[in-house]
C-alpha positions as CSV (number, residue, x, y, z in Angstrom):
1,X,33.2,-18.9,67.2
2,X,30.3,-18.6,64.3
3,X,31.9,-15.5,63.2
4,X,35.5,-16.9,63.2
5,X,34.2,-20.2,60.9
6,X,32.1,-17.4,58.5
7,X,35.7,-15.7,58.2
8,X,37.5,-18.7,57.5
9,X,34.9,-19.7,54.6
10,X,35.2,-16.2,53.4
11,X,38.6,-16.7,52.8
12,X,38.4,-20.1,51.5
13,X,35.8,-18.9,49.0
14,X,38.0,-15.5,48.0
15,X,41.8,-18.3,47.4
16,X,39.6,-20.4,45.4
17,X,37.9,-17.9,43.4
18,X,41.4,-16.0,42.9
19,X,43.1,-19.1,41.7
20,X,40.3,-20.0,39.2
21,X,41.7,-18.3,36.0
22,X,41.1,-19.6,32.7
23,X,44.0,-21.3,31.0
24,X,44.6,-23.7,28.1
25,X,43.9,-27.3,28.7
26,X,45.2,-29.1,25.8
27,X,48.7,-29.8,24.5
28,X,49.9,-30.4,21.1
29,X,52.4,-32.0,19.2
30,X,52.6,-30.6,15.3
31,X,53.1,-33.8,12.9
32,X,53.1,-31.5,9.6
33,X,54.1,-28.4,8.2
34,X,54.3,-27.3,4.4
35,X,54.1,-24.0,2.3
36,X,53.5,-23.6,-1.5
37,X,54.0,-20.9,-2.9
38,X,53.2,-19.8,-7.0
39,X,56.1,-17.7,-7.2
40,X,59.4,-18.3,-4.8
41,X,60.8,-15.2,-6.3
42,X,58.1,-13.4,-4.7
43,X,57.3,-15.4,-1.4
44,X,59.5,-18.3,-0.5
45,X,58.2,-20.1,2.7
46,X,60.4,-22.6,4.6
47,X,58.8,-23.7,7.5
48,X,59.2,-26.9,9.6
49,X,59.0,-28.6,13.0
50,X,62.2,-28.9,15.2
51,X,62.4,-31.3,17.8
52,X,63.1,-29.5,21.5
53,X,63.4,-31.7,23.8
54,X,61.9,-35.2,24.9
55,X,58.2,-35.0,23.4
56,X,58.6,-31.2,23.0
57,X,58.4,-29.8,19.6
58,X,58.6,-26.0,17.8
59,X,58.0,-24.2,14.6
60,X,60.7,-23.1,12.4
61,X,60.3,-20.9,9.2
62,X,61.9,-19.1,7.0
63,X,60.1,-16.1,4.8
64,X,61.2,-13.9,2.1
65,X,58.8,-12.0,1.4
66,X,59.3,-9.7,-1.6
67,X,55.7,-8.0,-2.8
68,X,53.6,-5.7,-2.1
69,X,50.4,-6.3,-0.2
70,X,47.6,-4.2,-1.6
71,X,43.6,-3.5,-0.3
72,X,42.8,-6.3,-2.3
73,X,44.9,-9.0,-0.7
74,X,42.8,-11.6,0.7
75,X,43.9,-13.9,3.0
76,X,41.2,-17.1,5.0
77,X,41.9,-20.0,7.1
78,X,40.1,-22.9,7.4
79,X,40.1,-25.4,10.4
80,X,39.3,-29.2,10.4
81,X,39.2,-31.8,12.9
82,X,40.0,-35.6,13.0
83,X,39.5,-38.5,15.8
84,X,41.6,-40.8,14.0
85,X,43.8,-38.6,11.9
86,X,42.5,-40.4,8.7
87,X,42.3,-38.3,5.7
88,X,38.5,-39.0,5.3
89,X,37.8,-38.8,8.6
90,X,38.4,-34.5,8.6
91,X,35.1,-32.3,9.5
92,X,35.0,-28.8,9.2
93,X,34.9,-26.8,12.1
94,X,34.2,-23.3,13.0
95,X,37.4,-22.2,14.0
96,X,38.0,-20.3,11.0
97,X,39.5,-16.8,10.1
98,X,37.0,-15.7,7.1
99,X,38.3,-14.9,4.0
100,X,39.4,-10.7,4.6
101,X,41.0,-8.4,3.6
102,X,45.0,-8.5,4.5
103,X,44.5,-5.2,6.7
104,X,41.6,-6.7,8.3
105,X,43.5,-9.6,9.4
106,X,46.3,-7.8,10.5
107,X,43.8,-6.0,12.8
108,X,42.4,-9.1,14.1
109,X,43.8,-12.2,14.3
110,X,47.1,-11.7,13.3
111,X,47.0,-9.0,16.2
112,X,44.8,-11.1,18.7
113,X,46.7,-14.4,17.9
114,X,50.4,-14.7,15.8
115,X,51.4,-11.5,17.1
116,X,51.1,-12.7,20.7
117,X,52.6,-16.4,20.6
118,X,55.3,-15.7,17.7
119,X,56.6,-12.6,19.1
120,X,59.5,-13.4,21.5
121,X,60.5,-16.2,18.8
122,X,60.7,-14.6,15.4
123,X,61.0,-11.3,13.6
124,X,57.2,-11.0,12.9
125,X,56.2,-7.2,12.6
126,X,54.6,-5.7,15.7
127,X,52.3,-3.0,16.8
128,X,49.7,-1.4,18.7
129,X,46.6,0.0,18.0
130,X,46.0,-0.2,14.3
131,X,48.0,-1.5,11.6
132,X,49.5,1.1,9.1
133,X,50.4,-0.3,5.9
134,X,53.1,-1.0,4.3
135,X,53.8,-4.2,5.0
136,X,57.9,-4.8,5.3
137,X,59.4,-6.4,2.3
138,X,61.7,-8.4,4.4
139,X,62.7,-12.0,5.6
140,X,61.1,-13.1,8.1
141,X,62.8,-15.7,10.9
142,X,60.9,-18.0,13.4
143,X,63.0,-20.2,15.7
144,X,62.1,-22.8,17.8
145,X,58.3,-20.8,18.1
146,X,56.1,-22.6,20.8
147,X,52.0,-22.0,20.7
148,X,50.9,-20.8,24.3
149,X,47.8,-20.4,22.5
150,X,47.6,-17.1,23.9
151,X,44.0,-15.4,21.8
152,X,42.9,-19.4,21.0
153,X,40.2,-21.3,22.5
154,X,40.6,-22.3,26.2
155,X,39.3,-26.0,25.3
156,X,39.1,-28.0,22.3
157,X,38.6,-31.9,21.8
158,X,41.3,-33.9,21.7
159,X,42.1,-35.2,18.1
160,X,44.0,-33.7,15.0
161,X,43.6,-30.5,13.8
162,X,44.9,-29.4,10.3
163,X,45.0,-25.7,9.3
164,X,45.1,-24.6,6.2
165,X,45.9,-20.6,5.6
166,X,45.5,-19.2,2.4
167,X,46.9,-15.5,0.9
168,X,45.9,-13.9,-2.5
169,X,45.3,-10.9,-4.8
170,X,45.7,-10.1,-8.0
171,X,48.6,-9.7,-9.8
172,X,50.5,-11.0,-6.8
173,X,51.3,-14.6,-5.9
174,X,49.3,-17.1,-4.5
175,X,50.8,-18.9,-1.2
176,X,49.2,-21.5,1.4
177,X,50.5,-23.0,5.2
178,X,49.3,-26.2,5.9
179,X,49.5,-27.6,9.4
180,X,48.3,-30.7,11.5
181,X,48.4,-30.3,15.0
182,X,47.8,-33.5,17.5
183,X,45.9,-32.5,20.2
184,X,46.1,-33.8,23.4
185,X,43.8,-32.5,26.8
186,X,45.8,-31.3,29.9
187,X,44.7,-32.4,33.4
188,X,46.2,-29.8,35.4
């Protein structure tokens, strides 16, 4: 009997370890999305929230992109958080993607993180292993893109989070994303 109530913990513990997996535990809700760009003839960015269903929202965009990215593209992000979604109330946080080289992001982030929650929604460029230049001149389509958050943090605090992503190099045009994100904690 000992042995039969050992065997049942066993496989009590083995189900609960099994079913403890990590997954995101926060929602969100975007509340803004804009682009500027300093040349639309080179980089026109359209994005903007579409409403999906009750209290479900996606990302939209639109992207011609028509220059070439060189070694000395740049591109940074920069993460802030708010409790109260006040302007002044923003703090930096360290959720950032440091300013880089385009290639380097395109290894990294952009491989670990867009490439993995924008790809069954939009015509984003996708590959494996290592990135090998050029980058398409093309437009680019999102439609109706949802975050999984597939490559983000597991947890964050509830609050707003706005994201600002900027691109650069010289004699090419200057272009930002700004976004604000309402988060919101999952319980199950």
């Amino acid at each position: 009997m000992d042995s039969g109530y050992s065997t049942v913990q066993i496989l009590l513990a083995i189900l609960l370890i099994s079913r403890c997996k990590a997954a995101r535990k926060w929602d969100y809700e975007p509340i803004l999305i804009s682009a500027t760009s300093s040349d639309d003839s080179l980089i026109k960015l359209e994005p903007n929230i579409v409403r999906l269903g009750r209290g479900q929202y996606g990302l939209s965009a639109r992207v011609e992109w028509n220059y070439d990215v060189t070694e000395e593209t740049m591109v940074d992000a920069i993460v802030y958080r708010s409790s109260t979604g006040d302007e002044s109330d923003y703090k930096l946080l360290p959720y950032s993607v440091p300013k880089q080289s385009f290639y380097d992001y395109m290894n990294t982030f952009y491989k670990d993180v867009v490439m993995k929650n924008f790809a069954n929604c939009s015509n984003v460029p996708q590959f494996e292993g290592e990135f090998q230049p050029p980058w398409p001149k093309q437009t680019y389509i999102g439609d109706k893109c949802t975050v999984a958050g597939d490559g983000l943090p597991d947890m964050v605090p509830q609050g707003f989070y706005k994201i600002i992503f900027n691109c650069t190099g010289p004699d090419q045009p200057s272009w930002s994303l700004i976004a604000v994100f309402k988060i919101i904690n999952k319980m199950f």
